[in-house]
PDB file of N, CA, C, O and CB in Angstrom:
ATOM      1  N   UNK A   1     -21.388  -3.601  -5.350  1.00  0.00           N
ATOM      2  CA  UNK A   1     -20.627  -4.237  -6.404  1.00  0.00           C
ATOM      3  C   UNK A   1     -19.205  -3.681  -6.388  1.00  0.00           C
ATOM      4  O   UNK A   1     -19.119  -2.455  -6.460  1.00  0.00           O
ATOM      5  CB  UNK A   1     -21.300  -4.017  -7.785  1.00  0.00           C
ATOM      6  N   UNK A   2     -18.220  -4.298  -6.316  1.00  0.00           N
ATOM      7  CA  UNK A   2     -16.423  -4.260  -6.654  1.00  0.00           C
ATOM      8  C   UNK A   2     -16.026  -3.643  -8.148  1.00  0.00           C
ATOM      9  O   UNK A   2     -16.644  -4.122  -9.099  1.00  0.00           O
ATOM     10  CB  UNK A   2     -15.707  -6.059  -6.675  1.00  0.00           C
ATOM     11  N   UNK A   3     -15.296  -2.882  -8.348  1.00  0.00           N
ATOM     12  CA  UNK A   3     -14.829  -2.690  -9.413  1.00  0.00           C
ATOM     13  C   UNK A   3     -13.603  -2.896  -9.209  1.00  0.00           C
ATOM     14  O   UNK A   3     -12.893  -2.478  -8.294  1.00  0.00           O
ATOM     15  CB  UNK A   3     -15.122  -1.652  -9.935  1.00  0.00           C
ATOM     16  N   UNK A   4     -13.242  -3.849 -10.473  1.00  0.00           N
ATOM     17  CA  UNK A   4     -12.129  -4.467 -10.768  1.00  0.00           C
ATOM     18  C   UNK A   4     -11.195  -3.583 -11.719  1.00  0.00           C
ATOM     19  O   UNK A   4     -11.493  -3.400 -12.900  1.00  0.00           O
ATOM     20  CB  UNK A   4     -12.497  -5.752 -11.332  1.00  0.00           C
ATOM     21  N   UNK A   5      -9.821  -2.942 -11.016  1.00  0.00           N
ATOM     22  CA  UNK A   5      -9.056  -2.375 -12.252  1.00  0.00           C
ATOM     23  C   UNK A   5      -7.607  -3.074 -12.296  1.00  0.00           C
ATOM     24  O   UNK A   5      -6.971  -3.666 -11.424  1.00  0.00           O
ATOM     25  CB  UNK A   5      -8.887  -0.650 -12.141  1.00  0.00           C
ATOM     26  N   UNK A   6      -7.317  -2.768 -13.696  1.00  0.00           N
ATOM     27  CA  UNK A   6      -6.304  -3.616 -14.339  1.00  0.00           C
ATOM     28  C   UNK A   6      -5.269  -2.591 -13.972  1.00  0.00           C
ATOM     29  O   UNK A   6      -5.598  -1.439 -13.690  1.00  0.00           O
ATOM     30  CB  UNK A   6      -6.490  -4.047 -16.019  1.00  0.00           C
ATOM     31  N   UNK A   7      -4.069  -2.986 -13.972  1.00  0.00           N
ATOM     32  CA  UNK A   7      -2.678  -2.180 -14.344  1.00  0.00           C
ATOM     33  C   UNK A   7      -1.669  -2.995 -14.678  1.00  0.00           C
ATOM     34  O   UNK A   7      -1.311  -3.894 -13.917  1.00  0.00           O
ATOM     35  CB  UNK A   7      -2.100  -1.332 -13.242  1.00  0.00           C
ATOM     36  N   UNK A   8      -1.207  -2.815 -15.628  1.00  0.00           N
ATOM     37  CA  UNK A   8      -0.129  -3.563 -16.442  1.00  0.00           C
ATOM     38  C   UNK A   8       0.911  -3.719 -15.790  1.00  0.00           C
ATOM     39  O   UNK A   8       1.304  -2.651 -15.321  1.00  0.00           O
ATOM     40  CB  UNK A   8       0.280  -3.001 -17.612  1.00  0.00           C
ATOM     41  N   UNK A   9       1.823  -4.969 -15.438  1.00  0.00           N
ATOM     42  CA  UNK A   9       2.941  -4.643 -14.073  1.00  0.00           C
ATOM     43  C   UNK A   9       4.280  -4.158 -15.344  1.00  0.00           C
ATOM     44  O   UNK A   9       5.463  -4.021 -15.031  1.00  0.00           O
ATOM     45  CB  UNK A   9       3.479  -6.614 -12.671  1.00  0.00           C
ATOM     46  N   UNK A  10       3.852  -4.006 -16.451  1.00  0.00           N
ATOM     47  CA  UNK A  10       5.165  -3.087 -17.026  1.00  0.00           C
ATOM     48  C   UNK A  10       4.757  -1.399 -16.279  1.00  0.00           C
ATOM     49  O   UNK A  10       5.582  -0.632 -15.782  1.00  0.00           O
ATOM     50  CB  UNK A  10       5.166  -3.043 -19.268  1.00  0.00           C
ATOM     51  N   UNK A  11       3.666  -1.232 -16.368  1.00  0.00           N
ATOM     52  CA  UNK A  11       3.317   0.665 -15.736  1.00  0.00           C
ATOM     53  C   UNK A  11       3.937   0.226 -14.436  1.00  0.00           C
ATOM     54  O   UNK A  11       4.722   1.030 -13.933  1.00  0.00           O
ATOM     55  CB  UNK A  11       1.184   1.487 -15.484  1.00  0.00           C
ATOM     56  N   UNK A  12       3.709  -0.988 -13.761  1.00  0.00           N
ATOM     57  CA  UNK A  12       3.699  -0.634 -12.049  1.00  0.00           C
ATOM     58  C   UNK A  12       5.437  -0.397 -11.985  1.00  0.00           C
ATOM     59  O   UNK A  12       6.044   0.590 -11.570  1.00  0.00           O
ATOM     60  CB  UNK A  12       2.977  -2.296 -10.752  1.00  0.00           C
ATOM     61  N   UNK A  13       5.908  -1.510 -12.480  1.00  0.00           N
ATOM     62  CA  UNK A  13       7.417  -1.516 -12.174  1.00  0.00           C
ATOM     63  C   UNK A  13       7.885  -0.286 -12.386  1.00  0.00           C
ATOM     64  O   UNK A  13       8.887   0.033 -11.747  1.00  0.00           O
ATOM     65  CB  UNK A  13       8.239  -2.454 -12.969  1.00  0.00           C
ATOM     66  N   UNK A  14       7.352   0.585 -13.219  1.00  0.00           N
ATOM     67  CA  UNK A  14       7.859   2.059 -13.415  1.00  0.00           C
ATOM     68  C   UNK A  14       7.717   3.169 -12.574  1.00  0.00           C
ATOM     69  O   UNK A  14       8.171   4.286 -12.823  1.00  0.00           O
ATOM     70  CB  UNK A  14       7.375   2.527 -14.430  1.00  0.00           C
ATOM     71  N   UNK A  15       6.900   2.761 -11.287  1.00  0.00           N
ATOM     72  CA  UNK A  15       6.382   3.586 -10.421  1.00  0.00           C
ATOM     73  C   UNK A  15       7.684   3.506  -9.726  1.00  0.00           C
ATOM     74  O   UNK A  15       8.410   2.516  -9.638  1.00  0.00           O
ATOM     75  CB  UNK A  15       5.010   3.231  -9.702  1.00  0.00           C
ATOM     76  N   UNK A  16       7.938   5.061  -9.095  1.00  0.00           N
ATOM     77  CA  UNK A  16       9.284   5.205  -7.671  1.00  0.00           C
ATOM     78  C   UNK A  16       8.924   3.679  -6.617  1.00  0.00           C
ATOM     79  O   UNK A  16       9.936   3.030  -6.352  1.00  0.00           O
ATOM     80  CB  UNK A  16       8.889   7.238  -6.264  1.00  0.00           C
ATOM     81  N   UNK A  17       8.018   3.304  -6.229  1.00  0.00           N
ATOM     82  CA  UNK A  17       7.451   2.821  -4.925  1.00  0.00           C
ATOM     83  C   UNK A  17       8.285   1.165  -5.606  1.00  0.00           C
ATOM     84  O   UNK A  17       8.153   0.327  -4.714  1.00  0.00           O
ATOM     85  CB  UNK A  17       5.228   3.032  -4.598  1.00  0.00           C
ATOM     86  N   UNK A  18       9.022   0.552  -6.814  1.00  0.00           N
ATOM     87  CA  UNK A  18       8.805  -0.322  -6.988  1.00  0.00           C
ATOM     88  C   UNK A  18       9.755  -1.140  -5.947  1.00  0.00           C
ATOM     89  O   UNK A  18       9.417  -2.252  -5.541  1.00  0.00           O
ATOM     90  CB  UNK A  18       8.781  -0.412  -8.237  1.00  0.00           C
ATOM     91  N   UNK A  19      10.877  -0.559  -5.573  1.00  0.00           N
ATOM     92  CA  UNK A  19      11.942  -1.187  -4.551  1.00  0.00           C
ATOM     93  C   UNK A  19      10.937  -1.858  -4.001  1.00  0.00           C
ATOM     94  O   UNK A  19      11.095  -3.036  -4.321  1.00  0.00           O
ATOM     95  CB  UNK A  19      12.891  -0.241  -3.483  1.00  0.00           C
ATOM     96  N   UNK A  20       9.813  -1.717  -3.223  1.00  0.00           N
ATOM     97  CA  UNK A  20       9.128  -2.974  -2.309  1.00  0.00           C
ATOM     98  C   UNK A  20       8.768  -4.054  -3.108  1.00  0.00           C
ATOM     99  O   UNK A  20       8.434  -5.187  -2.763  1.00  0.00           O
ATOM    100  CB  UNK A  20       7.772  -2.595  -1.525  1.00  0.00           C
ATOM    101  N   UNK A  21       8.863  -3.627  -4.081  1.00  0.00           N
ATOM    102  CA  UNK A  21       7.816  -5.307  -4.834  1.00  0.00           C
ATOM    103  C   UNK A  21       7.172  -4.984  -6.157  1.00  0.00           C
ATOM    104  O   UNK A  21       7.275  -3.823  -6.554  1.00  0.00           O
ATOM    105  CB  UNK A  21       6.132  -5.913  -3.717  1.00  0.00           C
ATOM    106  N   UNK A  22       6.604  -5.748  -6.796  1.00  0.00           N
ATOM    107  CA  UNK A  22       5.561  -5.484  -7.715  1.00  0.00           C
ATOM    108  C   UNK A  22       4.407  -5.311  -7.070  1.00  0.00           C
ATOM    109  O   UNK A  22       3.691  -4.360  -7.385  1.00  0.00           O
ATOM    110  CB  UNK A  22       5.400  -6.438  -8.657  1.00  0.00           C
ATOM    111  N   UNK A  23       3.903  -6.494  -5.720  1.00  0.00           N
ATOM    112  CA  UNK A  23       2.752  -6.210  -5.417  1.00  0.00           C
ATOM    113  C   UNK A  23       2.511  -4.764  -4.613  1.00  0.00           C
ATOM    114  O   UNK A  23       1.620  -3.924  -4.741  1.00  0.00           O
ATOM    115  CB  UNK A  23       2.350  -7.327  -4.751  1.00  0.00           C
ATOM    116  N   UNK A  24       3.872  -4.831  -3.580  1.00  0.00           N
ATOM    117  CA  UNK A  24       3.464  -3.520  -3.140  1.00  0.00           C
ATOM    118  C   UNK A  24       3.764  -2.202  -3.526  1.00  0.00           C
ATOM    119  O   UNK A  24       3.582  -1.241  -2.779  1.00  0.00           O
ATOM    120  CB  UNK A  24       3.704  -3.473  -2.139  1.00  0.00           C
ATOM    121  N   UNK A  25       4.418  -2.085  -5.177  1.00  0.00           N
ATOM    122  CA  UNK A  25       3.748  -0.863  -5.672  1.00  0.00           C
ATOM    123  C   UNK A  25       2.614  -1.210  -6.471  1.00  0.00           C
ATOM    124  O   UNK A  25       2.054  -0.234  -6.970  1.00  0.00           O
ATOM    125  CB  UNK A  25       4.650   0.004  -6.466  1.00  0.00           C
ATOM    126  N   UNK A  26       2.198  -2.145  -6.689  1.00  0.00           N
ATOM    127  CA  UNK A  26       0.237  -1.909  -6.979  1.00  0.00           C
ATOM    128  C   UNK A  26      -0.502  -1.563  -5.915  1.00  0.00           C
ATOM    129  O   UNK A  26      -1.620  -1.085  -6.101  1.00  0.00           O
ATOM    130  CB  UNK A  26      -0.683  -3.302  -7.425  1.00  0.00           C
ATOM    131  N   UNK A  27       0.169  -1.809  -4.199  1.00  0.00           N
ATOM    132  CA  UNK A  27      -1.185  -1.391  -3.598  1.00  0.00           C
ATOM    133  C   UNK A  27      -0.714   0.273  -3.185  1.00  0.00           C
ATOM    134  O   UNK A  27      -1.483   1.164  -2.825  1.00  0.00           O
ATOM    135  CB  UNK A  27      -1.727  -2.544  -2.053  1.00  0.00           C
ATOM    136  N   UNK A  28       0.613   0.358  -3.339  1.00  0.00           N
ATOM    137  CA  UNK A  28       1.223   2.145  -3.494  1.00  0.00           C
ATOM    138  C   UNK A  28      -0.003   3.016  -4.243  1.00  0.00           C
ATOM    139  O   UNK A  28      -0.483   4.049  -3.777  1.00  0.00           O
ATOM    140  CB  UNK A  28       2.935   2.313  -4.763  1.00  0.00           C
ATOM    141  N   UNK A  29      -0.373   2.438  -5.390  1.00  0.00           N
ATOM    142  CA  UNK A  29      -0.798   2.980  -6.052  1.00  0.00           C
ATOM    143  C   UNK A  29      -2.857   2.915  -5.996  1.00  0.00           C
ATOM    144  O   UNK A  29      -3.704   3.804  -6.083  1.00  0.00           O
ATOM    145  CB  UNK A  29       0.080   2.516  -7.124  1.00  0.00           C
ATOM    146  N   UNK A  30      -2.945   1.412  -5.812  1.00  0.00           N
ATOM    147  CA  UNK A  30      -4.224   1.471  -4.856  1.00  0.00           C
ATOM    148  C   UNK A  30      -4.667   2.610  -3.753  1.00  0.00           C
ATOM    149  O   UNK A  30      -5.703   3.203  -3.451  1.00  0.00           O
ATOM    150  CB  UNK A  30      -4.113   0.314  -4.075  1.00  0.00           C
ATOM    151  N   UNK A  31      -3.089   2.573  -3.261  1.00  0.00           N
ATOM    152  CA  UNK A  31      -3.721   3.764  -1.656  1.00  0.00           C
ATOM    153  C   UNK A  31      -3.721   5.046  -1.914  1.00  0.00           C
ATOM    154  O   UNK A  31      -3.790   5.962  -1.094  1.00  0.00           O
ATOM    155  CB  UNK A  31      -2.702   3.843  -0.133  1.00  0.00           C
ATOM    156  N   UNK A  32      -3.652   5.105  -2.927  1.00  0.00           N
ATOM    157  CA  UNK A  32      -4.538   6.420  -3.591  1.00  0.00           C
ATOM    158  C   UNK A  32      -5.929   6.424  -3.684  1.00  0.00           C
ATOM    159  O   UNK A  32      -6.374   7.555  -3.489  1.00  0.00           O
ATOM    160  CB  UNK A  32      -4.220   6.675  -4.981  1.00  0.00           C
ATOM    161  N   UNK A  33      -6.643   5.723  -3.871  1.00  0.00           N
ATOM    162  CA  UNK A  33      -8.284   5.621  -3.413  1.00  0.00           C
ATOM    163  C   UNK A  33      -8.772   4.855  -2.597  1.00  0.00           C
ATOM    164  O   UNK A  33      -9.895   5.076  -2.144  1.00  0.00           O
ATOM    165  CB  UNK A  33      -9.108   5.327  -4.298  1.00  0.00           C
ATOM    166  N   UNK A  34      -7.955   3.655  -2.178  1.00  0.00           N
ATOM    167  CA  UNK A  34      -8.176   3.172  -0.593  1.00  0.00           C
ATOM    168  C   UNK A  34      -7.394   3.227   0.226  1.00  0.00           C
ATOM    169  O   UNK A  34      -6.266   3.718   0.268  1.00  0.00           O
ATOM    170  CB  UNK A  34      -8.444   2.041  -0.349  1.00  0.00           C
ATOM    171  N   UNK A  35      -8.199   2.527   1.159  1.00  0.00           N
ATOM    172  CA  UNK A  35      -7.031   2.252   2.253  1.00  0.00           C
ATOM    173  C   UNK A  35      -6.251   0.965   2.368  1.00  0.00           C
ATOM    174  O   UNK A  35      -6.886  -0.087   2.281  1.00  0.00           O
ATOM    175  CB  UNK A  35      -7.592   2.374   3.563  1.00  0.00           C
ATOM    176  N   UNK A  36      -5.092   0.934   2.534  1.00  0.00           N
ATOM    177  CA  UNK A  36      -4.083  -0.203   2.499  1.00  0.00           C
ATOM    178  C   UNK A  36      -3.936  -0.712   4.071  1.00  0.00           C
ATOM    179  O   UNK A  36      -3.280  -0.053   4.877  1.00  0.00           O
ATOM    180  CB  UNK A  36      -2.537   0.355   1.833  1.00  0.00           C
ATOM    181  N   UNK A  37      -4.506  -1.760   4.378  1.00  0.00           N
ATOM    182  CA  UNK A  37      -4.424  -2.486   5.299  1.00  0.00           C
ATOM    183  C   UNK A  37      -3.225  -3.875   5.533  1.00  0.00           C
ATOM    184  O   UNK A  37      -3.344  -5.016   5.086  1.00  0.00           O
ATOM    185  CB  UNK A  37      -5.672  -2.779   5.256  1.00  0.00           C
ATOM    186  N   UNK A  38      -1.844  -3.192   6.559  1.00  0.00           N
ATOM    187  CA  UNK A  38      -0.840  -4.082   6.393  1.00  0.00           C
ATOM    188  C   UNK A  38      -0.281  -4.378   7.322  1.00  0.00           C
ATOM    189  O   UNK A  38      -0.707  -3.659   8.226  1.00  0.00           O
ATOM    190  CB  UNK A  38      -0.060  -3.829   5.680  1.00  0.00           C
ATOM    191  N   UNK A  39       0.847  -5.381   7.877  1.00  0.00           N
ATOM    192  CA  UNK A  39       1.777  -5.390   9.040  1.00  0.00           C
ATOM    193  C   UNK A  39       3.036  -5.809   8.543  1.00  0.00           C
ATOM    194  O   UNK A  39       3.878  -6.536   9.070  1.00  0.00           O
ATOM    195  CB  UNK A  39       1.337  -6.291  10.189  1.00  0.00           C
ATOM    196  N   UNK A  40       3.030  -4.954   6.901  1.00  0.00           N
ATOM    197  CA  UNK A  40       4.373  -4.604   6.530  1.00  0.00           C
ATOM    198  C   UNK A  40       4.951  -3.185   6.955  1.00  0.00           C
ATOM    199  O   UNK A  40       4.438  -2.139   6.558  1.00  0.00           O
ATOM    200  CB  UNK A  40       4.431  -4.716   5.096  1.00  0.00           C
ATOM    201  N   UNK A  41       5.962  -3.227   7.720  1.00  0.00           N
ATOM    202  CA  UNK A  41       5.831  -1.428   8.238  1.00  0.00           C
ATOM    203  C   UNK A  41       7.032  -1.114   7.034  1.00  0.00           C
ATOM    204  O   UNK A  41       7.260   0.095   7.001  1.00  0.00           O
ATOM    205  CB  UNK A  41       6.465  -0.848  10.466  1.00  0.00           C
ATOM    206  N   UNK A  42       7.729  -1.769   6.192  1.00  0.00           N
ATOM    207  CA  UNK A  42       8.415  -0.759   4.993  1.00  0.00           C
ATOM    208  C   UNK A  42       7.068  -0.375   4.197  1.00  0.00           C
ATOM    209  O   UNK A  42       6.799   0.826   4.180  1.00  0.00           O
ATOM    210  CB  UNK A  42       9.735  -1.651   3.796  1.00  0.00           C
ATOM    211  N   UNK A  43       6.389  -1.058   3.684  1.00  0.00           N
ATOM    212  CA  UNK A  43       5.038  -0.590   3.067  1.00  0.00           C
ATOM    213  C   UNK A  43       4.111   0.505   3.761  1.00  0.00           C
ATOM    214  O   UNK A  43       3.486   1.329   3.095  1.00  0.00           O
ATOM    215  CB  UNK A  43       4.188  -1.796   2.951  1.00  0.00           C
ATOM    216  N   UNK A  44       4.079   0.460   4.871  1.00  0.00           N
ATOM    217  CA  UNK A  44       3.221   1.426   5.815  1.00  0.00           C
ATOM    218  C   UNK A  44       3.868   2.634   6.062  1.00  0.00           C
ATOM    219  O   UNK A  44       3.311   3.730   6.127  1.00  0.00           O
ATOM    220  CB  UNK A  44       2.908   0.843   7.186  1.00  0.00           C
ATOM    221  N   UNK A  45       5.231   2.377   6.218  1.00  0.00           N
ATOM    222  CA  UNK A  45       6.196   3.394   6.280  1.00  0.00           C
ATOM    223  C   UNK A  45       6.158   4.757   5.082  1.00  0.00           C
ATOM    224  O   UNK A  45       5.971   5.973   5.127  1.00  0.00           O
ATOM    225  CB  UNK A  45       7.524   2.563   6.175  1.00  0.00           C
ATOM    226  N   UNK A  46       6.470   3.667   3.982  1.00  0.00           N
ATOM    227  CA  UNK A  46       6.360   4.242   2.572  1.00  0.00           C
ATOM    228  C   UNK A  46       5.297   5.155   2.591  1.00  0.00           C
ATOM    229  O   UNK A  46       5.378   6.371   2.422  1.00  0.00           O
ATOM    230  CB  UNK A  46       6.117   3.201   1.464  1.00  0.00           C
ATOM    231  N   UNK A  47       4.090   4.350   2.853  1.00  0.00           N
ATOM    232  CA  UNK A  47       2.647   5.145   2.312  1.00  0.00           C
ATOM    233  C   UNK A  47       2.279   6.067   3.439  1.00  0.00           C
ATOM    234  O   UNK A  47       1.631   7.099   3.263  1.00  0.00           O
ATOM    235  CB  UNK A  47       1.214   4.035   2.001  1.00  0.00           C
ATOM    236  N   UNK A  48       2.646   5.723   4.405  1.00  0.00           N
ATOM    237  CA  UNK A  48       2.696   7.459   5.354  1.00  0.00           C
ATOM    238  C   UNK A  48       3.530   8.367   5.091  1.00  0.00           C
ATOM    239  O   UNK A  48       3.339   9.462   5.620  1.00  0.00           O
ATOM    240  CB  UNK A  48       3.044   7.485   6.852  1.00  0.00           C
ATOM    241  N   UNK A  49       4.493   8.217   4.354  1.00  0.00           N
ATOM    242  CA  UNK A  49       5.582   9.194   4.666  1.00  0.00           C
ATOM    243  C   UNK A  49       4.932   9.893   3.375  1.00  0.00           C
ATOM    244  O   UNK A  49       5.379  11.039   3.328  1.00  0.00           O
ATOM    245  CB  UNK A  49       7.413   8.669   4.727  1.00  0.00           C
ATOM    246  N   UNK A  50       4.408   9.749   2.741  1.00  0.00           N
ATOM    247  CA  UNK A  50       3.795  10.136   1.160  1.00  0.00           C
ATOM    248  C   UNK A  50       1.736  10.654   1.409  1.00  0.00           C
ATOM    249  O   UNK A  50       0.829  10.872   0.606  1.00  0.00           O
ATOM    250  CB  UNK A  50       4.026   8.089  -0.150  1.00  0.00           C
ATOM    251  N   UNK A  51       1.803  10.650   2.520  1.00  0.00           N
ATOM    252  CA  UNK A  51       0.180  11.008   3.106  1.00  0.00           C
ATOM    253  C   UNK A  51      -0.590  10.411   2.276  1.00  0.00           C
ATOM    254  O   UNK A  51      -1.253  11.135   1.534  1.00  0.00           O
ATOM    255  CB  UNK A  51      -0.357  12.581   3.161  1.00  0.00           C
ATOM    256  N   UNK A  52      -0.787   8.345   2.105  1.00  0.00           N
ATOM    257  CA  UNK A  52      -1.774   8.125   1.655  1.00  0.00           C
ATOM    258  C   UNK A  52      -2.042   7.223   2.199  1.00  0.00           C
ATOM    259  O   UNK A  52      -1.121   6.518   2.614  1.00  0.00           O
ATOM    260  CB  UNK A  52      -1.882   8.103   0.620  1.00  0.00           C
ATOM    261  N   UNK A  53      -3.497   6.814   2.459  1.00  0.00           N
ATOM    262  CA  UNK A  53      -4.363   5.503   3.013  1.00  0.00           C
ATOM    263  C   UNK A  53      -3.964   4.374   3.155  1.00  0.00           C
ATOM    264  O   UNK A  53      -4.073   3.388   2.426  1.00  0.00           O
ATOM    265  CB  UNK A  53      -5.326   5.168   2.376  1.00  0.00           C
ATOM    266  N   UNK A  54      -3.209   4.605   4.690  1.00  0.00           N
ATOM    267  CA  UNK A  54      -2.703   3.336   5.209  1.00  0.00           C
ATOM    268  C   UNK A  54      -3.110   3.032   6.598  1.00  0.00           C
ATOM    269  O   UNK A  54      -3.599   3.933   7.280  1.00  0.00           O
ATOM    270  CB  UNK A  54      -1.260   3.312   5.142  1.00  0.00           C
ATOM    271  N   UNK A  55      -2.952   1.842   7.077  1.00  0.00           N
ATOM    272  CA  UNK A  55      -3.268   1.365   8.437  1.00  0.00           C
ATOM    273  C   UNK A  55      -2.670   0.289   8.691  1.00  0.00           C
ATOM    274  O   UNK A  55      -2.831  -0.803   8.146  1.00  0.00           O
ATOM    275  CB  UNK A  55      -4.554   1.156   8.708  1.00  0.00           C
ATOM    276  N   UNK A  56      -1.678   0.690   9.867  1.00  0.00           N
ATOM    277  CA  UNK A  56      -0.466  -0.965  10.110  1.00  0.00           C
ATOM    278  C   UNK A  56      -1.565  -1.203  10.907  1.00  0.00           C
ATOM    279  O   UNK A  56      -2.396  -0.441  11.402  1.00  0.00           O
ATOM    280  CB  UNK A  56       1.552  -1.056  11.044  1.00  0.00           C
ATOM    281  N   UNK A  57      -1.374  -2.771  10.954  1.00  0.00           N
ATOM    282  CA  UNK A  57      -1.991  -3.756  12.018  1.00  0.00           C
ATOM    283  C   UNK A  57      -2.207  -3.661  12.648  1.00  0.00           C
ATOM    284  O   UNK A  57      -3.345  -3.521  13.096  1.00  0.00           O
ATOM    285  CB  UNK A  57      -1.804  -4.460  12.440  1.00  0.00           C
ATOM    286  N   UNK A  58      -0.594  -3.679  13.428  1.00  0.00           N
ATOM    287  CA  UNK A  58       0.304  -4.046  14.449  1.00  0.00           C
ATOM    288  C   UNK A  58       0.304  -2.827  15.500  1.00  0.00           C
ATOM    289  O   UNK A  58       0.364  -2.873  16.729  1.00  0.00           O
ATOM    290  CB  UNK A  58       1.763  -4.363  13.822  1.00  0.00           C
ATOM    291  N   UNK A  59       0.194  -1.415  14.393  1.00  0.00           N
ATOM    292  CA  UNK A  59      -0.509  -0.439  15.665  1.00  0.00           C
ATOM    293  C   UNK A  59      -1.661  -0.619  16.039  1.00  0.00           C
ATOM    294  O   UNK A  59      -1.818  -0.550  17.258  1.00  0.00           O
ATOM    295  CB  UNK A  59      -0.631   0.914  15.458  1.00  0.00           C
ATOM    296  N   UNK A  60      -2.400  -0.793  15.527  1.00  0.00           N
ATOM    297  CA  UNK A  60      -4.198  -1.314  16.376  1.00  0.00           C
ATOM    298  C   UNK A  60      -3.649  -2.426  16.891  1.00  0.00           C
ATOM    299  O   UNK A  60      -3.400  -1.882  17.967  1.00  0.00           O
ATOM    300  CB  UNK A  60      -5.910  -1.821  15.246  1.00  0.00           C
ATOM    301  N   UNK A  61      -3.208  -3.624  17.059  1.00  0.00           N
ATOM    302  CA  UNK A  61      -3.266  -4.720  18.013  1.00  0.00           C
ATOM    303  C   UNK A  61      -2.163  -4.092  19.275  1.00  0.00           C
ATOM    304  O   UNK A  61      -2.330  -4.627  20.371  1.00  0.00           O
ATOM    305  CB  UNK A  61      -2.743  -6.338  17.189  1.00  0.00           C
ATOM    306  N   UNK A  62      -1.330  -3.276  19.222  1.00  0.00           N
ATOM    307  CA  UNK A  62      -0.669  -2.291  20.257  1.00  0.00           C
ATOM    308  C   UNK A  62      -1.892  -1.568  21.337  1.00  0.00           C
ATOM    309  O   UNK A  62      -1.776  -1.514  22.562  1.00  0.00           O
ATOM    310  CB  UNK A  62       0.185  -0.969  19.281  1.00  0.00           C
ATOM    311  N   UNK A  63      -2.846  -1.141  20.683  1.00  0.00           N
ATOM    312  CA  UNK A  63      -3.532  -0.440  21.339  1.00  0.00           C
ATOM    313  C   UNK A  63      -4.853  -1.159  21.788  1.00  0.00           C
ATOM    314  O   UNK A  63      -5.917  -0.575  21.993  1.00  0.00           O
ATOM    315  CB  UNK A  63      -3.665   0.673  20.642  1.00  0.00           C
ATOM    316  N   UNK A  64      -4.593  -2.785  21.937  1.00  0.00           N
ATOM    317  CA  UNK A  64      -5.492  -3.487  22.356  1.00  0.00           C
ATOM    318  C   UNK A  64      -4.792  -4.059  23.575  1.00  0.00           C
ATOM    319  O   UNK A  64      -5.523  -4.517  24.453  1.00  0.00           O
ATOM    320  CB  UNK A  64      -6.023  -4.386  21.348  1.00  0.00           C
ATOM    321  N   UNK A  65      -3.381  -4.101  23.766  1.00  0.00           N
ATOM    322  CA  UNK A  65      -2.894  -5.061  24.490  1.00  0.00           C
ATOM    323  C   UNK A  65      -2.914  -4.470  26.087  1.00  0.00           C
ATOM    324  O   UNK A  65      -2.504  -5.172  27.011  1.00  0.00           O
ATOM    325  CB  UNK A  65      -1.465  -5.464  23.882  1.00  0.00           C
TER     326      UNK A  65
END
């Protein structure tokens, strides 16, 4: 079963991470208990440089080719 959590996008916009977006400081803040799966590399960028649960794409399809 999924658990569904809320966050108010007045809290999110207040987060440092908001320059990318609204959505991608909700998943800033997601990749604190998951992992963020993206082939945005400012978003991937962000959340590595901050040591949290990320995975660009675009490096796994690199390491297929």
């Amino acid at each position: 079963m999924l658990e569904e959590k809320w966050t108010s996008a007045k809290t999110i916009v207040q987060a440092p991470a908001i320059f990318l977006g609204l959505t991608d400081a909700a998943l800033c803040e997601l990749a604190t208990t998951c992992v963020i799966l993206t082939i945005d590399f400012p978003l991937s960028n962000y959340l590595e440089s901050r040591k949290l649960n990320v995975i660009n794409f675009n490096h796994l399809r690199e390491g297929w080719s």
